[in-house]
C-alpha positions as CSV (number, residue, x, y, z in Angstrom):
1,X,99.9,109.8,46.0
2,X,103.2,108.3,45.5
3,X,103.9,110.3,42.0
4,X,103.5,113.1,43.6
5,X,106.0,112.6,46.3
6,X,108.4,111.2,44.0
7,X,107.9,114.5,42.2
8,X,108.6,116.0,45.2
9,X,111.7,114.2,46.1
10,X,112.9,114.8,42.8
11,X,112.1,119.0,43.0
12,X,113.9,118.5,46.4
13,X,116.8,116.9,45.1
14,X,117.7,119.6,42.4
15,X,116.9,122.5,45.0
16,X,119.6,120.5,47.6
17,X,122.0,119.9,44.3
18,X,121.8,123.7,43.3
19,X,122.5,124.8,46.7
20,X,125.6,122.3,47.1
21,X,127.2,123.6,44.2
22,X,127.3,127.3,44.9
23,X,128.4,126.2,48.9
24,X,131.1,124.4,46.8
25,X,132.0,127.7,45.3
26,X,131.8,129.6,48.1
27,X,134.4,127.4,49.9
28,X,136.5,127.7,47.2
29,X,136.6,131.0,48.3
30,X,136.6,131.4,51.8
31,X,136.5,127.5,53.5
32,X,134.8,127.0,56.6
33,X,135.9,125.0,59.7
34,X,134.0,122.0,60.3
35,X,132.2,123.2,63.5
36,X,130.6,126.0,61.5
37,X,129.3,123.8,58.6
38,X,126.7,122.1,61.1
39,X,125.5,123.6,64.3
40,X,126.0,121.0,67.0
41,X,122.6,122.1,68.7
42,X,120.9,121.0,65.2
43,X,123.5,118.1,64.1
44,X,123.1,116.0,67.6
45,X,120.7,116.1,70.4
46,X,123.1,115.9,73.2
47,X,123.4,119.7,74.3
48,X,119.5,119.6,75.3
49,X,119.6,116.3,76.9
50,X,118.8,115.8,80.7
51,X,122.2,114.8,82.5
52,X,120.4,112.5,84.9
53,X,119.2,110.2,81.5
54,X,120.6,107.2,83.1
55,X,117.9,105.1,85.4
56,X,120.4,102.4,86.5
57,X,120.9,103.5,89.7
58,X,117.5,103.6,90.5
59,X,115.8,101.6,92.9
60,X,114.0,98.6,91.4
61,X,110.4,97.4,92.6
62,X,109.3,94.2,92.8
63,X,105.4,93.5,92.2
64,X,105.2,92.0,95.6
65,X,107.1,94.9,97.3
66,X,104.5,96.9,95.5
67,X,101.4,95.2,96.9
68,X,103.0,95.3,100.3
69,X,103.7,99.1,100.3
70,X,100.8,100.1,98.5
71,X,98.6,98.5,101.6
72,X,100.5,100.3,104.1
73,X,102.4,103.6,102.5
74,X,100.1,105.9,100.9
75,X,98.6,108.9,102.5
76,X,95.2,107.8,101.8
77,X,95.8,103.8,103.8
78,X,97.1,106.0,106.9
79,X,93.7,108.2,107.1
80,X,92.4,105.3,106.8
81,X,93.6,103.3,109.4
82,X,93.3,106.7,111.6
83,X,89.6,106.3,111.6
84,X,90.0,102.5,112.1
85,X,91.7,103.2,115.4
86,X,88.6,105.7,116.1
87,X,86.4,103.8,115.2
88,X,87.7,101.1,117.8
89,X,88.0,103.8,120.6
90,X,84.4,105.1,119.8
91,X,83.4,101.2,120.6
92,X,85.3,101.0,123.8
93,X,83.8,103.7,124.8
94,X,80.2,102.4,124.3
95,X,81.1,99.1,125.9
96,X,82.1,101.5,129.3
97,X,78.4,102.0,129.7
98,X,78.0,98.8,131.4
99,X,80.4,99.4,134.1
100,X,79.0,101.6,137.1
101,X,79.9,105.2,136.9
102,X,81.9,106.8,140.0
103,X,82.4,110.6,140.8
104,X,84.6,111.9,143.8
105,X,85.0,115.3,145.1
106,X,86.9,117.3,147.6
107,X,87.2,120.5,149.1
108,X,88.7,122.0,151.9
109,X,87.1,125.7,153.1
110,X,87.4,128.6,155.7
111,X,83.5,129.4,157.8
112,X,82.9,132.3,159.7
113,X,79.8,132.3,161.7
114,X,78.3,135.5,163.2
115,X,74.3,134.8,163.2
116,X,72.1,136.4,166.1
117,X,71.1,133.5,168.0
118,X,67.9,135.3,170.1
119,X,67.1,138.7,169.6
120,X,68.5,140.7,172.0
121,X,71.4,138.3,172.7
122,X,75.1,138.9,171.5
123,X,76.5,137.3,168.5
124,X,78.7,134.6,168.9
125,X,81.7,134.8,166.2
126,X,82.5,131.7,165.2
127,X,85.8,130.5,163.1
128,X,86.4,127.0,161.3
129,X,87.9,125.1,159.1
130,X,86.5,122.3,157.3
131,X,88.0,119.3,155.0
132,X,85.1,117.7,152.8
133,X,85.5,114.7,150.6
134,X,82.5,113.2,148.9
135,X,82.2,109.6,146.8
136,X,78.9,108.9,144.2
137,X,77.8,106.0,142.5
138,X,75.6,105.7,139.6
139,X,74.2,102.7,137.5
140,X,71.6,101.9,135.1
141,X,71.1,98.6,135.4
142,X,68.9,98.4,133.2
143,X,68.8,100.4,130.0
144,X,67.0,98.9,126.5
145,X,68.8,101.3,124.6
146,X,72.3,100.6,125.7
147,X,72.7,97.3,124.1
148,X,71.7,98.8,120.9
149,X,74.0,101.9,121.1
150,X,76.9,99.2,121.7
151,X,76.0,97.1,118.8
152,X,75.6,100.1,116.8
153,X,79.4,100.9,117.2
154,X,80.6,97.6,116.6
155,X,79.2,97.4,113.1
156,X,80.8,100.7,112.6
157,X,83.5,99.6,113.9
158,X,83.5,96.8,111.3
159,X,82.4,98.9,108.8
160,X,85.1,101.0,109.1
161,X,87.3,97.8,108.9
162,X,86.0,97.0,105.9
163,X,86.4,101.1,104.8
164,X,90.1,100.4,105.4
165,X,89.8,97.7,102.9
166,X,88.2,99.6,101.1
167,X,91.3,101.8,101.1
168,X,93.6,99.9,101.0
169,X,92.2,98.2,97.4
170,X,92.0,101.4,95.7
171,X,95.7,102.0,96.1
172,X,96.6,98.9,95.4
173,X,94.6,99.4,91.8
174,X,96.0,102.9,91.3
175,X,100.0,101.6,92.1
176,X,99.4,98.8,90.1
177,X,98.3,100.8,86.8
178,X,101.2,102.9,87.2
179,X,103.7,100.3,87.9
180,X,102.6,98.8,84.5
181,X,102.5,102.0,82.5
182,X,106.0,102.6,84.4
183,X,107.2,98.8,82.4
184,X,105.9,100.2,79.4
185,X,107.8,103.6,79.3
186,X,110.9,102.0,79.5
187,X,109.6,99.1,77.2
188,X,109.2,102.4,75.0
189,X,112.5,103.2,75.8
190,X,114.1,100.1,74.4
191,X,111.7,100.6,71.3
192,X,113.3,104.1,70.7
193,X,117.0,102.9,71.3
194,X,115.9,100.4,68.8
195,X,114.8,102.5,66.3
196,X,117.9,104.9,67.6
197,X,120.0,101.9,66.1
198,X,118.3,101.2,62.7
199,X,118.3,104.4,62.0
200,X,121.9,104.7,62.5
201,X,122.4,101.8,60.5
202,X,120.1,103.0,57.8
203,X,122.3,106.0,57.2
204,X,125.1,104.2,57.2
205,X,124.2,101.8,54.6
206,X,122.8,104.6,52.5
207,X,126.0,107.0,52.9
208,X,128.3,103.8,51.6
209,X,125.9,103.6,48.3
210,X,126.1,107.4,47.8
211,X,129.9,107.2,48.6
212,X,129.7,104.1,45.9
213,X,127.6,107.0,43.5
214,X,124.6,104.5,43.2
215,X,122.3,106.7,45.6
216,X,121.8,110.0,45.6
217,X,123.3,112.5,48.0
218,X,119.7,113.6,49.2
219,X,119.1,109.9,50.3
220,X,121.9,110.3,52.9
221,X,120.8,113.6,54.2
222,X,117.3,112.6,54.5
223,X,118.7,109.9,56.2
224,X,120.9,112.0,58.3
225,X,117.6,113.8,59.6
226,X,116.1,110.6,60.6
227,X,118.4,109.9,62.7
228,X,118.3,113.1,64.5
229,X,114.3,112.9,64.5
230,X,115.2,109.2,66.6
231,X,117.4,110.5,68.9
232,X,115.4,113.1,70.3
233,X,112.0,110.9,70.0
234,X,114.6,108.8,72.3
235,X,115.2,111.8,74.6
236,X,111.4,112.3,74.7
237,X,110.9,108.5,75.9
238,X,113.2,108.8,78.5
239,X,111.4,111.7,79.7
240,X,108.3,109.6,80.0
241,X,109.8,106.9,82.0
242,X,111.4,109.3,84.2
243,X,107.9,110.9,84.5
244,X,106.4,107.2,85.5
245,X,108.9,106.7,87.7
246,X,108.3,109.8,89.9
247,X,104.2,108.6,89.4
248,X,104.8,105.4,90.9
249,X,106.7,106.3,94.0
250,X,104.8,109.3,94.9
251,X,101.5,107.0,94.5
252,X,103.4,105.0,97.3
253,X,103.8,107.7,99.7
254,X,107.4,108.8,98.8
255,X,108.4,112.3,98.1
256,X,107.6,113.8,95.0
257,X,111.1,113.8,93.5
258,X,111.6,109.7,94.7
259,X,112.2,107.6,91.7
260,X,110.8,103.9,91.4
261,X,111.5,101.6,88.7
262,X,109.2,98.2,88.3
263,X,111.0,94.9,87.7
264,X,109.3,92.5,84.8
265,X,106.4,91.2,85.8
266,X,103.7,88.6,84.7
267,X,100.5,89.7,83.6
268,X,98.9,86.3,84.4
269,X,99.7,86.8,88.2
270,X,97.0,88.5,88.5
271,X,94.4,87.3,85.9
272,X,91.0,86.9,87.1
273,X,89.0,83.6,86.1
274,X,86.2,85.5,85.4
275,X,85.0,84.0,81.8
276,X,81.6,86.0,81.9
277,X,80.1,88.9,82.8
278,X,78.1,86.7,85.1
279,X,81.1,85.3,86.9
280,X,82.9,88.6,87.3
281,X,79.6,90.2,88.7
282,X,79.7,87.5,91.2
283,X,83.3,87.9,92.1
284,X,82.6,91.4,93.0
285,X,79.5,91.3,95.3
286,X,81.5,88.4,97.2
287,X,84.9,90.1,97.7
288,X,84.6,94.1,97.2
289,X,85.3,95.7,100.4
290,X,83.3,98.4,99.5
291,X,80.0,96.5,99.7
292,X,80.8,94.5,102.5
293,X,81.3,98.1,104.3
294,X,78.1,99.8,102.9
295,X,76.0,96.2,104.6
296,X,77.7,96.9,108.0
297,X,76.7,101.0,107.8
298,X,73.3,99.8,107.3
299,X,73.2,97.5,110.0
300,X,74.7,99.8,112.6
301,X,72.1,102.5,111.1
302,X,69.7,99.8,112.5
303,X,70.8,99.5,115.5
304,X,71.1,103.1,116.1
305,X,67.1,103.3,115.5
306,X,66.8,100.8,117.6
307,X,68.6,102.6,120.2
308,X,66.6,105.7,119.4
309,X,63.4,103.8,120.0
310,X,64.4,102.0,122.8
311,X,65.1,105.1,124.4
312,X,61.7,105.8,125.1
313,X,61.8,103.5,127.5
314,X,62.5,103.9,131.3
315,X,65.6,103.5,132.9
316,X,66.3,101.1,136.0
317,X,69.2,101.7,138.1
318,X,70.8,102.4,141.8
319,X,72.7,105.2,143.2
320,X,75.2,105.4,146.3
321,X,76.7,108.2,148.5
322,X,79.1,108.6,150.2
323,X,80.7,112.0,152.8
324,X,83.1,112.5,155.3
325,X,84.0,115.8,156.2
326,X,86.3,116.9,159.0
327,X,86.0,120.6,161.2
328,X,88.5,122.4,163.4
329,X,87.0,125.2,165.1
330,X,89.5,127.7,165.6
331,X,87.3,130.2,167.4
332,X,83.6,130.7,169.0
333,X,81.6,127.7,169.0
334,X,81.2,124.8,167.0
335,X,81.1,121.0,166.5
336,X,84.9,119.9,165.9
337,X,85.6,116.9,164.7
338,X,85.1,114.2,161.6
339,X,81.6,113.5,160.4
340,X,80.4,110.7,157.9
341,X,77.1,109.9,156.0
342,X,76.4,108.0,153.6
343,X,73.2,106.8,151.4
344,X,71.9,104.2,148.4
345,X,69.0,103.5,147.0
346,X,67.5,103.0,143.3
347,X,65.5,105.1,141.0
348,X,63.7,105.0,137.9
349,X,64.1,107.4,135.4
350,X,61.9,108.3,132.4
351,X,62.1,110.5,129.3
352,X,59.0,109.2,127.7
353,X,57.6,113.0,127.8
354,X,60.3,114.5,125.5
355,X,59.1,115.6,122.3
356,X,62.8,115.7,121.0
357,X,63.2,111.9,122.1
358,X,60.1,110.9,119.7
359,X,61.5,113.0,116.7
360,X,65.3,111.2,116.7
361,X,63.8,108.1,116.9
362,X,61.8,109.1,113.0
363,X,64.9,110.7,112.5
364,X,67.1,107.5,112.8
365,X,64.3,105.8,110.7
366,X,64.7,108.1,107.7
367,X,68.7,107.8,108.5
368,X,68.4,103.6,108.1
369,X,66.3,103.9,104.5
370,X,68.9,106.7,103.4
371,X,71.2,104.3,104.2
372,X,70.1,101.2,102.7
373,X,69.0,103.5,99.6
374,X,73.2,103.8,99.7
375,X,73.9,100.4,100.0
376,X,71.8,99.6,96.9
377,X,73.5,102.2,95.0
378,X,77.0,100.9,95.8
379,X,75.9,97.4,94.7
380,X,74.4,98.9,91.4
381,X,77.9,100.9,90.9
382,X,80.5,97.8,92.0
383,X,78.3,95.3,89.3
384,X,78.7,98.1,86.7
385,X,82.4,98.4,87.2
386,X,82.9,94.7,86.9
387,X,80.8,94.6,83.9
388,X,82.6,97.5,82.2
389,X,85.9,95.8,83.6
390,X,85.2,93.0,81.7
391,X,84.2,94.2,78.6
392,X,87.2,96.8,78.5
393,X,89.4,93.7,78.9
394,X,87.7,91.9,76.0
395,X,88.4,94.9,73.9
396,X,92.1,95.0,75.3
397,X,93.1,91.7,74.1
398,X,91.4,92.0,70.8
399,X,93.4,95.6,70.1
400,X,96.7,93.5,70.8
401,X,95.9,90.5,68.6
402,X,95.7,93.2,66.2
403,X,98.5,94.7,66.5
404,X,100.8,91.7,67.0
405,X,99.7,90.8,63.8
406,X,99.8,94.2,62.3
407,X,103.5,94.5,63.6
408,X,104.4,90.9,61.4
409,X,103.0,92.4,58.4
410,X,104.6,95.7,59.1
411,X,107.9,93.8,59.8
412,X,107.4,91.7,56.6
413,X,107.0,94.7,54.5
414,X,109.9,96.5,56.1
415,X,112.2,93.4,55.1
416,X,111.3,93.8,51.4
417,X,111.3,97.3,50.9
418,X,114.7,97.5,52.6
419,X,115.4,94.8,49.9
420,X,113.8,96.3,47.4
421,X,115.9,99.5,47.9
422,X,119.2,98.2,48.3
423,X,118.5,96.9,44.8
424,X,117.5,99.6,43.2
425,X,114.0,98.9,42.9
426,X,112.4,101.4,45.2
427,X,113.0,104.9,46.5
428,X,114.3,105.9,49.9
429,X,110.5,107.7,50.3
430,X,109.1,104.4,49.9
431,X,111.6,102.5,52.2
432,X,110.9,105.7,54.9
433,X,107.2,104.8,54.9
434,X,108.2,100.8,55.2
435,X,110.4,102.0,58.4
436,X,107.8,104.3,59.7
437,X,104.8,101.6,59.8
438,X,107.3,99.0,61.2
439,X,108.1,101.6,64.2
440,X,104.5,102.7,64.8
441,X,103.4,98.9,64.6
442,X,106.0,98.3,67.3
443,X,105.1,101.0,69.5
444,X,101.4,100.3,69.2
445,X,102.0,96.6,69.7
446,X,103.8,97.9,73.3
447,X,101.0,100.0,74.2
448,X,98.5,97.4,73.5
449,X,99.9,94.7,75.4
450,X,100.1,97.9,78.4
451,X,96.3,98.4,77.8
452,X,95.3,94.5,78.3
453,X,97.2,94.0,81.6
454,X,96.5,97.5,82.9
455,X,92.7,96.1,81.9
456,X,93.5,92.7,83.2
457,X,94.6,94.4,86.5
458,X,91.3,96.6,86.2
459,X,89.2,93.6,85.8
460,X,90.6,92.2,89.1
461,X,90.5,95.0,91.0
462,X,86.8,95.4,90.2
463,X,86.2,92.0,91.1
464,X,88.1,92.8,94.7
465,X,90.7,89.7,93.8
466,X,93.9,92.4,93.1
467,X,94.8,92.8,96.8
468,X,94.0,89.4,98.0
């Protein structure tokens, strides 16, 4: 494989050599300014470079500042916490069934009377105005059903707490792999200026041994388009970072064109002592919101058969009234003046007969085993996601061992073949390929060591421990 690129660099060479002497003669003839010879759009990346390349000035993110906002800020927290607060209205308002119910009413009215009294006798016209105002009371003492109807919305009500959570964790996960993929474009970043600046230096070196006539003119010019393949692999990266930026803040609930860059941070801040599959399965049935909300769904399901079958039963309470009316006859006869009345008494009231009222109480029985079907399908899906957790993280840290050590080999080889060349014992091809595995060891020793925190922050999310 090597013969025949040296056979090829070789071929290349004499084509480049042929073509340099006839430019030669050709600017003998008629000599070219400099700005013709190379096309700056081809010699430099510079003209298709984004002006707004420089990320100093913008706003750096602490991981702390990120768990804060991501509990509070994104779109998905405030819906959220919306149905929280309804949640705790809809329970206030089952608690008001305890308290007595009152109704008022008034009305004020124009009567005109013309009734035969006895036939044969005249009618007697009659004009009036009367004023009515009216007070009712109403009270079930005693209802079975209530309590349960009332218990019912404050497991929701918790439920929905834990729902928030719920929430609440998930963005937390989500803004925490992006504000780790965000560290690792610009780690990339630095890697590309890196190779940016060895590249550089490459040519350098090589263009002082072909100015010395121990290197061939090719070597600098393959050189030369090194370095142009670095600087826009450079311009690419900083794309990407860019890119992660606008990710992370829009993940925190800022506008779509906000930029956020994450400080350093240490991936054991948030490791997870989970050393089995055993322990992290644990971890999550204890501390994953999600659970904890599908357990209090299931018990206000519960209550709300209760309720249902409670309902059945009859009702005990008392009811009150209270009039007072006043009337000014204007014309004709009439009784002027205010009247009152009132009356109280209790009742009992039973719906025992209502077919409906049978069929929701099955119905909320086949509502509480859908229910608890759920919950045991959330448990299933949260031990699954630690398990898989775990085992992604195992495989994480094994794929950076590897390439740590990958990249020391690569770094080792690099060493001697640049050695190797500036002695005269190898060929630029062969130095190239040295250069290339050292760079793609780097990068891929970066992107590894992104994989086992964003797994490491995976694994404690699954195990509910990330926004603790």
């Amino acid at each position: 494989m090597h013969y025949c690129r040296e056979v090829l660099f070789v071929a290349s060479a004499c084509c480049w050599l042929a073509v340099t002497t006839v430019a030669q003669a050709d600017a003998q003839l008629a000599p070219l300014p400099q700005s013709a010879a190379i096309p700056q759009s081809a010699a430099t990346p510079q003209s298709a470079a984004p002006a707004d390349d420089d990320v100093r000035d913008v706003p750096t993110l602490r991981w702390e500042d990120l768990l804060r906002r991501a509990k509070s800020d994104p779109p998905a927290v405030l819906t959220a916490r919306a149905e929280l607060a309804r949640a705790a209205a809809e329970s206030g308002y089952a608690r008001a069934q305890w308290l007595p119910a009152f109704t008022s009413e008034g009305s004020v009215g124009y009567q005109f009377d013309n009734r035969l009294v006895a036939p044969g006798s005249p009618r007697i016209d009659s004009e009036s105005i009367e004023s009515r105002a009216s007070l009712n009371l109403d009270w079930a003492a005693f209802d079975l059903a209530r309590g349960a109807r009332i218990d019912a919305t404050n497991a929701a009500l918790s439920a929905q707490g834990f729902e928030y959570a719920s929430a609440q964790h998930k963005a937390v996960a989500a803004a925490a792999e992006l504000y780790l993929r965000a560290e690792a474009a610009s780690a990339l970043v630095r890697d590309a200026r890196l190779s940016l600046e060895r590249r550089s230096q490459q040519h350098q070196a090589i263009s002082d041994l072909v100015n010395a006539g121990t290197r061939s003119p090719v070597d600098a010019q393959r050189a030369n388009i090194e370095v142009l393949s670095a600087k826009y692999a450079l311009q690419l990266r900083r794309i990407e970072e860019r890119a992660a930026f606008a990710a992370l803040a829009a993940a925190l609930g800022l506008p779509a064109n906000a930029l956020l860059r994450p400080a350093d941070v240490d991936p054991r801040r948030f490791a997870v002592a989970a050393d089995s599959v055993s322990s992290a399965q644990a971890l999550a049935f204890a501390h994953r919101p999600e659970l904890r909300s599908a357990r209090e769904r299931l018990r206000a399901s519960r209550y709300e058969e209760s309720a249902a079958t409670r309902a059945r039963l009859p009702t005990f309470g008392a009811a009150a009234n209270g009039t007072a009316s006043y009337v000014d006859v204007r014309r004709g006869l009439g009784i002027a003046g205010p009247q009152y009345g009132a009356g109280a008494g209790v009742y009992l009231r039973w719906r025992g007969l209502d077919p409906a009222l049978w069929g929701k109480a099955d119905l909320a029985a086949a509502e509480t085993a859908r229910v608890a079907r759920e919950r045991d399908a959330v448990a299933q899906a949260i031990g699954a996601e630690a398990v898989a957790a775990f085992y992604a993280l195992q495989r994480a840290r094994a794929d950076h061992q590897r390439a740590v050590a990958v990249l020391e080999a690569a770094t080792v080889a690099r060493e001697a073949q640049n050695g190797r060349y500036l002695a005269g014992l190898a060929s630029l091809l062969e130095l190239l390929d040295a250069e290339e595995l050292e760079q793609e060891a780097r990068q891929r020793r970066i992107e590894a060591q992104r994989d086992e925190a964003i797994k490491s922050a995976l694994l404690s999310a699954a195990c509910g421990m990330l926004a603790r």
